[in-house]
N, CA, C and O atoms as CSV, one atom per row, in Angstrom:
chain,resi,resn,atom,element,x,y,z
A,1,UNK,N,N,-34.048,-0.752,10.940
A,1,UNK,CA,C,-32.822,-0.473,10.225
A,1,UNK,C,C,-32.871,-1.184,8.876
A,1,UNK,O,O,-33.171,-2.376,8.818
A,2,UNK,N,N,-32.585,-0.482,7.811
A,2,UNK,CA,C,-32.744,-1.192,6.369
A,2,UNK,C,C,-31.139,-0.522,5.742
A,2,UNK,O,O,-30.643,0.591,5.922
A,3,UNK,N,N,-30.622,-1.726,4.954
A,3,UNK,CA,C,-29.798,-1.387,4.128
A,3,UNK,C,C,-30.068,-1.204,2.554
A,3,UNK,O,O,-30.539,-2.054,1.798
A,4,UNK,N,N,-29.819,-0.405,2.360
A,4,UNK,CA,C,-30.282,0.103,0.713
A,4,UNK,C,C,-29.250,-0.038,-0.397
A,4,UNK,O,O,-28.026,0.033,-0.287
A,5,UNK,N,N,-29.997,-0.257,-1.511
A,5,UNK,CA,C,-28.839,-0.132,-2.453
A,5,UNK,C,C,-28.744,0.602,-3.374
A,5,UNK,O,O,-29.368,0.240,-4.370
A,6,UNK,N,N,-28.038,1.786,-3.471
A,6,UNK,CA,C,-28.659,2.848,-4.682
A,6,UNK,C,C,-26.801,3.473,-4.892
A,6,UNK,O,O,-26.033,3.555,-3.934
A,7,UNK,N,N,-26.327,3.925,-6.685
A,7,UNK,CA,C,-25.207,4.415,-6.762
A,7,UNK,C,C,-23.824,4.153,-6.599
A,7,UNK,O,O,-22.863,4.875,-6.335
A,8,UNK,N,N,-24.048,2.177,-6.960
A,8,UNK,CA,C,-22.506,1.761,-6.599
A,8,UNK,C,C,-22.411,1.738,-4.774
A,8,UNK,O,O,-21.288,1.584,-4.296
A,9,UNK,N,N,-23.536,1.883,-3.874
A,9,UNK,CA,C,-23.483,1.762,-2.568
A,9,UNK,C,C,-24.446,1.112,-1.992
A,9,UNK,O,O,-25.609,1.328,-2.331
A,10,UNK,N,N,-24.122,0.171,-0.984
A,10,UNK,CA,C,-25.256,0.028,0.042
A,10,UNK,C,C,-25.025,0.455,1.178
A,10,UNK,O,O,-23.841,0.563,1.498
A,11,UNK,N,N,-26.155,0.862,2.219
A,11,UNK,CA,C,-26.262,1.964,3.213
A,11,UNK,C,C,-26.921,1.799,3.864
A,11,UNK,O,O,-28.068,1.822,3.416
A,12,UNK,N,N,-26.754,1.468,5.601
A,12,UNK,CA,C,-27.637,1.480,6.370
A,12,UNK,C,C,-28.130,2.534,7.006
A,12,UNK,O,O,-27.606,3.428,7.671
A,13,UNK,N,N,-29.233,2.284,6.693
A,13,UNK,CA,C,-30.179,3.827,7.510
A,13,UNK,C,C,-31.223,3.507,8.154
A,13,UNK,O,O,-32.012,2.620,7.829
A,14,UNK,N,N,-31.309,4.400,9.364
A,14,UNK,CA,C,-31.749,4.167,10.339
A,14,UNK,C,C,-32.623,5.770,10.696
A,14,UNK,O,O,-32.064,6.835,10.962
A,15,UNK,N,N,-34.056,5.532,10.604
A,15,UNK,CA,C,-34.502,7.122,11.019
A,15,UNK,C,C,-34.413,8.190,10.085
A,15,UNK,O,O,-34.738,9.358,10.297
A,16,UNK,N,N,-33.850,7.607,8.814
A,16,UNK,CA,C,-33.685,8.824,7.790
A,16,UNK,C,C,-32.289,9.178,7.770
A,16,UNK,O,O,-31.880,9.816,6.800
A,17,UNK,N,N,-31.187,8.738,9.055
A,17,UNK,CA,C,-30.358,8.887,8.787
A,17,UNK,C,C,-29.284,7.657,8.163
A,17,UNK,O,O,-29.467,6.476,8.460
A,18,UNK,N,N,-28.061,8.132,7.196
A,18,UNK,CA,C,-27.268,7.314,7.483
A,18,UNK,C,C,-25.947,6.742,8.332
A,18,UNK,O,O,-25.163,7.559,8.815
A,19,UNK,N,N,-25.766,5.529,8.471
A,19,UNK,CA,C,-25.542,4.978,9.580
A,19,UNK,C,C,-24.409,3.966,8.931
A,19,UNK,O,O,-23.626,3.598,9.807
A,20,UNK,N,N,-24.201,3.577,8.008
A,20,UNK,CA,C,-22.836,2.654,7.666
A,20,UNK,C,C,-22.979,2.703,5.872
A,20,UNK,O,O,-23.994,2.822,5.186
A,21,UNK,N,N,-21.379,2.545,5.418
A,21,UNK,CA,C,-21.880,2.199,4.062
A,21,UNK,C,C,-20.469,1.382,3.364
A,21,UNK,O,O,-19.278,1.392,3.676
A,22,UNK,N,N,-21.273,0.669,2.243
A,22,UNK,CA,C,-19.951,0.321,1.360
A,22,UNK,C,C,-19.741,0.308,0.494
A,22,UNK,O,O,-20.674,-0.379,0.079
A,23,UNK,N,N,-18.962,0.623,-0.643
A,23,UNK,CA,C,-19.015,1.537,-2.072
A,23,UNK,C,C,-18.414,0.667,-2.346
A,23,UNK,O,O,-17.742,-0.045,-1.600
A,24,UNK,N,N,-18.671,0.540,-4.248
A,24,UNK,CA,C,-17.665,-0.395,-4.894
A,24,UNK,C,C,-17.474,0.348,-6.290
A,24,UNK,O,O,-17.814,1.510,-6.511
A,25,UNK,N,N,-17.117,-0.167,-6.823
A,25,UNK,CA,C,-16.823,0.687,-8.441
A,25,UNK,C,C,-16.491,-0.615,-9.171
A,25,UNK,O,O,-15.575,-1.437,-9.155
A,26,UNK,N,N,-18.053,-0.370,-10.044
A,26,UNK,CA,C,-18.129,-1.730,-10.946
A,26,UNK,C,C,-17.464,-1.337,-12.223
A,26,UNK,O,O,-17.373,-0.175,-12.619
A,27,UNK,N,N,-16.959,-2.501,-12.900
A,27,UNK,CA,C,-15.692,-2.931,-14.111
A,27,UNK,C,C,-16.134,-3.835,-14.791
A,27,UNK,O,O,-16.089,-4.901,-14.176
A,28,UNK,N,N,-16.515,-3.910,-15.708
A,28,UNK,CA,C,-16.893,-5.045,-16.590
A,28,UNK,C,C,-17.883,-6.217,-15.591
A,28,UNK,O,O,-19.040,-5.918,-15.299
A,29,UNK,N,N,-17.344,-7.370,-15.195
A,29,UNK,CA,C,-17.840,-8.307,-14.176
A,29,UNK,C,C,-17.364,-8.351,-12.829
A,29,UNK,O,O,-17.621,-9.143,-11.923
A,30,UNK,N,N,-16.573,-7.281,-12.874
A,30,UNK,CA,C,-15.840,-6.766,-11.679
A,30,UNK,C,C,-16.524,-5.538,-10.842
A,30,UNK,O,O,-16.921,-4.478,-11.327
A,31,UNK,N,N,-16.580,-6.073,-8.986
A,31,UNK,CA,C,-17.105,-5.053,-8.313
A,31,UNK,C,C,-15.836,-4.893,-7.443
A,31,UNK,O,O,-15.286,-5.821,-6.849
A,32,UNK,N,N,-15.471,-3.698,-7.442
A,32,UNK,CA,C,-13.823,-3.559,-7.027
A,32,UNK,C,C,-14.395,-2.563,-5.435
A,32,UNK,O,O,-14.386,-1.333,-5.485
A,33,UNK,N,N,-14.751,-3.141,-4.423
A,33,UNK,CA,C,-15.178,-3.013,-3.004
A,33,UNK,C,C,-13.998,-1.986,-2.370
A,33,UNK,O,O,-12.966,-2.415,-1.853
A,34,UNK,N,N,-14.369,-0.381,-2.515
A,34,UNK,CA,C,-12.960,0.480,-2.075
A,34,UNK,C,C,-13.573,0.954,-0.401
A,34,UNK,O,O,-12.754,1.670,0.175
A,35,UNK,N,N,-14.533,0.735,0.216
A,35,UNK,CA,C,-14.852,1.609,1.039
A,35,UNK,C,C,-16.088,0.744,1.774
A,35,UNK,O,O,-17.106,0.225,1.315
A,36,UNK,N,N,-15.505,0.833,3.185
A,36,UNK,CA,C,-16.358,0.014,4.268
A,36,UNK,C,C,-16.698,1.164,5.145
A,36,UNK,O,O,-15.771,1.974,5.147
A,37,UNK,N,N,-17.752,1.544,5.930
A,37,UNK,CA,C,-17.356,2.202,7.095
A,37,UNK,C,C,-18.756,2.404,7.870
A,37,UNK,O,O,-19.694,2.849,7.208
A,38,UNK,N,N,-18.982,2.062,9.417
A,38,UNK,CA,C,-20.100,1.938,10.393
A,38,UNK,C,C,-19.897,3.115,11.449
A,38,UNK,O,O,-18.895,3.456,12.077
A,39,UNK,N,N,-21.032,3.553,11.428
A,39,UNK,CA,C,-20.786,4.656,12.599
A,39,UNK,C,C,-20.705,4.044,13.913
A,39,UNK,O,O,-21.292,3.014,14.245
A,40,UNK,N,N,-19.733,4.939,14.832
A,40,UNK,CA,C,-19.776,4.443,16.157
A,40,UNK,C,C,-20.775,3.792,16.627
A,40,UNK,O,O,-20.566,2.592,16.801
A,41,UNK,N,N,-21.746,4.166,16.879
A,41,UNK,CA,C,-22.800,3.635,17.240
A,41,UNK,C,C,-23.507,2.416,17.054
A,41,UNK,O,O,-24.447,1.909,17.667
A,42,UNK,N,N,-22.703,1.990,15.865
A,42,UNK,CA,C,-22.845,0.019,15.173
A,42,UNK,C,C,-21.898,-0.576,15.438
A,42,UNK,O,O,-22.046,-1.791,15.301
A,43,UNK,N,N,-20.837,-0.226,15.811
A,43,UNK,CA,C,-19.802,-0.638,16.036
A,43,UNK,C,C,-20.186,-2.341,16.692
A,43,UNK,O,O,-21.167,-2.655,17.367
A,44,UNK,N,N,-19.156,-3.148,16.265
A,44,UNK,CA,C,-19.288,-4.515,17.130
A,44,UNK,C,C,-21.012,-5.008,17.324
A,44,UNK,O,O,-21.542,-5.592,18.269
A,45,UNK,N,N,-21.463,-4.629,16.332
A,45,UNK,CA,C,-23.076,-5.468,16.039
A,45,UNK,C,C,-23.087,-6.269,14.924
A,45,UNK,O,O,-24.071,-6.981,14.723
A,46,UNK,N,N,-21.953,-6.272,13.999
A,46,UNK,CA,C,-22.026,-7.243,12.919
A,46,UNK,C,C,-22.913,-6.267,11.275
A,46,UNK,O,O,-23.386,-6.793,10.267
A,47,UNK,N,N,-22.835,-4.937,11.595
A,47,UNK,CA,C,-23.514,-4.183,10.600
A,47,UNK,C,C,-22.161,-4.510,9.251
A,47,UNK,O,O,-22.498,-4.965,8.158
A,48,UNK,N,N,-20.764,-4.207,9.560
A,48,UNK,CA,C,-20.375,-4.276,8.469
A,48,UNK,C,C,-20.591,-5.575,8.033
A,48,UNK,O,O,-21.146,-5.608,6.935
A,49,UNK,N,N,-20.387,-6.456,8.430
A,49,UNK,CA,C,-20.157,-8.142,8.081
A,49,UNK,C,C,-21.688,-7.744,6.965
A,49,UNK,O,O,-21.580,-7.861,5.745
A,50,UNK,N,N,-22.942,-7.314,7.578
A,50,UNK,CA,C,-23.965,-7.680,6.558
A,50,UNK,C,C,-23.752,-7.085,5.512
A,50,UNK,O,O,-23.977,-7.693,4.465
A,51,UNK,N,N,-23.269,-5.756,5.462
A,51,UNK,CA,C,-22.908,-4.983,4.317
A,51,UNK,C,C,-21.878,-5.730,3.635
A,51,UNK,O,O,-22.549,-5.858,2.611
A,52,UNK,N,N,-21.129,-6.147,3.439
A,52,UNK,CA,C,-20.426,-7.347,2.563
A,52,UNK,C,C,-21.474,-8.347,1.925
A,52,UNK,O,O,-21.474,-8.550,0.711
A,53,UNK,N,N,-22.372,-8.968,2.786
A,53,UNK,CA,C,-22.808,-10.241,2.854
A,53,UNK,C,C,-23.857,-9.287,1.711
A,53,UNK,O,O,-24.229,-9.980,0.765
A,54,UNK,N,N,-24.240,-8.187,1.688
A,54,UNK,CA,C,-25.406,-7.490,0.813
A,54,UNK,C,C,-24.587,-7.511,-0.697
A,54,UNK,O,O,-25.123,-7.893,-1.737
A,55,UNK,N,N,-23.329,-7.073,-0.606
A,55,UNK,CA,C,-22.567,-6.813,-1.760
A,55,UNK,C,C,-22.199,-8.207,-2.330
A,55,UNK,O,O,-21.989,-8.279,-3.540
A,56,UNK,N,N,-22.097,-9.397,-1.509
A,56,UNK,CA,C,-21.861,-10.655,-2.039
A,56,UNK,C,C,-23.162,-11.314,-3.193
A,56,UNK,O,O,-23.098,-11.748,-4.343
A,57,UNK,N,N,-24.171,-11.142,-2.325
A,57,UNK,CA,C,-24.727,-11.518,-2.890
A,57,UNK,C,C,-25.476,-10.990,-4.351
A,57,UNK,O,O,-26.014,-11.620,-5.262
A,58,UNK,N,N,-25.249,-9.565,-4.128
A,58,UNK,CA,C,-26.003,-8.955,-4.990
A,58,UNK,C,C,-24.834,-9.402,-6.233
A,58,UNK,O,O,-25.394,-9.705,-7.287
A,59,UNK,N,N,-23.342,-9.485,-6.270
A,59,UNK,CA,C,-22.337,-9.840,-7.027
A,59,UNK,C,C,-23.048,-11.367,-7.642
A,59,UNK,O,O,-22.983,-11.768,-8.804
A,60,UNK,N,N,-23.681,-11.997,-6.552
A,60,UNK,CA,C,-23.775,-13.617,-7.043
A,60,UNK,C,C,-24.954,-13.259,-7.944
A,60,UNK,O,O,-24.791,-14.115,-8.813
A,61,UNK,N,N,-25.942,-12.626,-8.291
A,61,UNK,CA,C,-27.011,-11.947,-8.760
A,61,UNK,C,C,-27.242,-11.567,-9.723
A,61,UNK,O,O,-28.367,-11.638,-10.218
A,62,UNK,N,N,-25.782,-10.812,-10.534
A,62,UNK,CA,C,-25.668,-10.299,-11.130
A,62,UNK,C,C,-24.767,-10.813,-12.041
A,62,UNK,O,O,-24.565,-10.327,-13.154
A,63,UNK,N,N,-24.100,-12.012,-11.484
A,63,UNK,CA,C,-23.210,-13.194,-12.144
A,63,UNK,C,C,-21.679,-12.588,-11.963
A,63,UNK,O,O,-20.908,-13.042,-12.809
A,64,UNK,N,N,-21.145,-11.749,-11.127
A,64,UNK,CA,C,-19.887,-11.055,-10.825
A,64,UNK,C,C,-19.449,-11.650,-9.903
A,64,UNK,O,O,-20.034,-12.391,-9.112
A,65,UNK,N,N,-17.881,-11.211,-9.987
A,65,UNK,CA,C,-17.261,-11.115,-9.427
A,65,UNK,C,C,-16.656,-9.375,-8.240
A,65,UNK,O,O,-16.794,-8.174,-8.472
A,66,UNK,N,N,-15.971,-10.175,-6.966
A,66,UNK,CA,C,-15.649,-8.991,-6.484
A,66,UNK,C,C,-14.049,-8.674,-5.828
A,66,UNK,O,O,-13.405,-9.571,-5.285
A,67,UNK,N,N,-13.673,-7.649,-5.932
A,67,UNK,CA,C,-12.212,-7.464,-5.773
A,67,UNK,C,C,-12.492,-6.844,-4.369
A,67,UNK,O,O,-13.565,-6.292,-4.126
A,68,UNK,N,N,-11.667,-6.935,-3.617
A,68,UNK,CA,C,-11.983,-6.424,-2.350
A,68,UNK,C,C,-10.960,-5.635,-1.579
A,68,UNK,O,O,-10.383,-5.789,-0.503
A,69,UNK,N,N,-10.952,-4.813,-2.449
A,69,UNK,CA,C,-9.452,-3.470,-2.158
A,69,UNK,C,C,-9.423,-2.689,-0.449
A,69,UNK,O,O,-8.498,-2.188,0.190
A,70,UNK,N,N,-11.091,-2.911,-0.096
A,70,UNK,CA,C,-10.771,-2.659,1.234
A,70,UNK,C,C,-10.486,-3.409,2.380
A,70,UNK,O,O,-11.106,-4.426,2.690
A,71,UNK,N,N,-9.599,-2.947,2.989
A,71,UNK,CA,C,-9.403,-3.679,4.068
A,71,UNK,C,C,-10.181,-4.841,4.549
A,71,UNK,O,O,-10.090,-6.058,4.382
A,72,UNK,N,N,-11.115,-3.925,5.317
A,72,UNK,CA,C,-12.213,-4.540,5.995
A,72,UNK,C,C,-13.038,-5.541,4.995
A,72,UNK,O,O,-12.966,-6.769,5.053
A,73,UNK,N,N,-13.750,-4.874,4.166
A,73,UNK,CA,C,-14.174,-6.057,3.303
A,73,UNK,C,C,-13.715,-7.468,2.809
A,73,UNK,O,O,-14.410,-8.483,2.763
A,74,UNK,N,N,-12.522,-7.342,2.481
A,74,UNK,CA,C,-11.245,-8.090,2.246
A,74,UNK,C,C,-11.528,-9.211,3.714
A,74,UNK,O,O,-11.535,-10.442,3.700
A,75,UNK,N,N,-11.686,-8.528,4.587
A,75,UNK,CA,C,-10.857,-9.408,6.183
A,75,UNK,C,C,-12.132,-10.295,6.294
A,75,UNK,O,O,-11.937,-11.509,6.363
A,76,UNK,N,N,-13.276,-9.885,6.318
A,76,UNK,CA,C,-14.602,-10.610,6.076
A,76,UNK,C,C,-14.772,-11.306,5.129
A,76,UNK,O,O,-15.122,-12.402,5.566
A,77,UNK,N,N,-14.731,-11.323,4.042
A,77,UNK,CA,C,-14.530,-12.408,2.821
A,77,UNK,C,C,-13.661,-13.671,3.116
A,77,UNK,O,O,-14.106,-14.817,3.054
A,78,UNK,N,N,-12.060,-13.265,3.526
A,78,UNK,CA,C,-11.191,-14.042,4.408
A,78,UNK,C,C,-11.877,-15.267,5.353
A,78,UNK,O,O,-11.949,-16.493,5.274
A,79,UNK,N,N,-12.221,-14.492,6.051
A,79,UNK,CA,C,-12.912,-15.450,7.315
A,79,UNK,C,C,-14.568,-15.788,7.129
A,79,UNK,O,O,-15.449,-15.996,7.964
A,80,UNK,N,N,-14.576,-15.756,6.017
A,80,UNK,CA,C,-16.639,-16.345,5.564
A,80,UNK,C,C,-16.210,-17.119,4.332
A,80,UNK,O,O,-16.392,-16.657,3.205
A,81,UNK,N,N,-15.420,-18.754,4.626
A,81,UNK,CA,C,-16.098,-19.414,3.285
A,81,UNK,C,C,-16.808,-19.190,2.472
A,81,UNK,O,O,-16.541,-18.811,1.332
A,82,UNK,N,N,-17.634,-19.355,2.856
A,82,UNK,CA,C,-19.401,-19.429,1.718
A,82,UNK,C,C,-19.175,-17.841,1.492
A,82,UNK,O,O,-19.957,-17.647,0.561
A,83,UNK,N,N,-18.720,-16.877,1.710
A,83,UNK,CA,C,-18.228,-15.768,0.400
A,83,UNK,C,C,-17.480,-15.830,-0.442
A,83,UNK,O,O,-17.502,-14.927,-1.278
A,84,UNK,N,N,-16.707,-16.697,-0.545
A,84,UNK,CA,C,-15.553,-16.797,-1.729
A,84,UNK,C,C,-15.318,-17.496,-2.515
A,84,UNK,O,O,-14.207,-17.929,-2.819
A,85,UNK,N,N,-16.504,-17.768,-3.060
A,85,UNK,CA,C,-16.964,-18.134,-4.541
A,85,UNK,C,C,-17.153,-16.583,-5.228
A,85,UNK,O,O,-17.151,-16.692,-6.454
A,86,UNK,N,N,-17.308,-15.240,-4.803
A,86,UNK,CA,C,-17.497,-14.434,-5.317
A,86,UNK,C,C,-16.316,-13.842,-5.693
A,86,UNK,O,O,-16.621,-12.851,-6.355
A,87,UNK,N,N,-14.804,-13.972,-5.586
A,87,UNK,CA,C,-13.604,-13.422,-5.240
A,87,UNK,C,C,-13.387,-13.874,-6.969
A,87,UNK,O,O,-13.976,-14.694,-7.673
A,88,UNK,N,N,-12.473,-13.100,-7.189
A,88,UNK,CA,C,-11.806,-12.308,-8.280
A,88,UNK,C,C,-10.882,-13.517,-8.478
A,88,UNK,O,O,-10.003,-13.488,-9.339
């Protein structure tokens, strides 16, 4: 399983297919995080948590910041200290 990063998204794929993703829409130094989402089948394995943890860092990387309009993303940032040095 590899998560990719291509188009404002990273994406786990698995087999050629995809399998979870999370979109952001970059703003100046701003990555404004609108869209989390894991297929059933990842469910409760910790796939989204890495997909954040991919977007965190790539934010720390790139010297940004990130807004975290989605839910889910948002709730994980919340509860992971050591992510929120990246927060808006």
């Amino acid at each position: 399983m590899d998560i990719k990063h291509s188009e404002n998204k990273f994406t786990i794929v698995k087999d050629g297919e995809e399998l979870g993703v999370l979109s952001y829409v970059p703003s100046g130094n701003v990555l404004t995080v609108d869209h989390t989402e894991v297929s059933p089948q990842l469910e409760g394995q910790g796939m989204g948590k890495k997909l954040v943890e991919h977007v965190v860092n790539y934010a720390r990387q790139e010297g940004k910041c990130i807004d975290p309009q989605c839910p889910f993303a948002n709730g994980v940032i919340e509860k992971t200290p050591e992510f929120q040095d990246v927060l808006q």
